[in-house]
C-alpha positions, 0 to 999 in steps of 0.5 A: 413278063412286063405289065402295062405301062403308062406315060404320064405328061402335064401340060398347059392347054390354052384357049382362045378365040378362033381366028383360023382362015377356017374358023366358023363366022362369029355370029349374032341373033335376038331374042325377045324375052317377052315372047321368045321369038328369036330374030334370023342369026346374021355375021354381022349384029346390025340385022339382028339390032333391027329385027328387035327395033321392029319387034317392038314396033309391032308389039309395044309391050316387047321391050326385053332382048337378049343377044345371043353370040356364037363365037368359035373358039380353039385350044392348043397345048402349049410348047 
């Protein structure tokens, strides 16, 4: 009667970021870091660029921003 057996297999893993047709959008939003609100996450970073701009229109004294970028990314193992 034989005992459990187990394979062993090192392997090289590499990740990157997702760029599969069925990759979740990049996405960008602003956060001011004077009061915490955040501005609506877009794809595209120019909404959110301005949202901060009329943020600090409305509050003067609101001159800290924070980006914050969802990226999807992905791994694999290398042949």
């Amino acid at each position: 009667m034989s005992g459990p057996r187990a394979i062993v297999r090192h392997v090289q893993w590499t990740l990157a970021p997702n760029h599969e047709p069925d990759a979740e959008p990049q996405t960008y939003a602003m956060l001011c870091v004077v009061c915490g609100e955040t501005s609506a996450t877009a794809e595209d970073w120019g909404a959110p660029q301005g949202w901060a701009l009329s943020h600090s229109g409305r509050n003067p004294s609101h001159r800290s921003y924070r980006e914050l970028i969802t990226r999807p990314w992905r791994t694999w193992m290398d042949p």
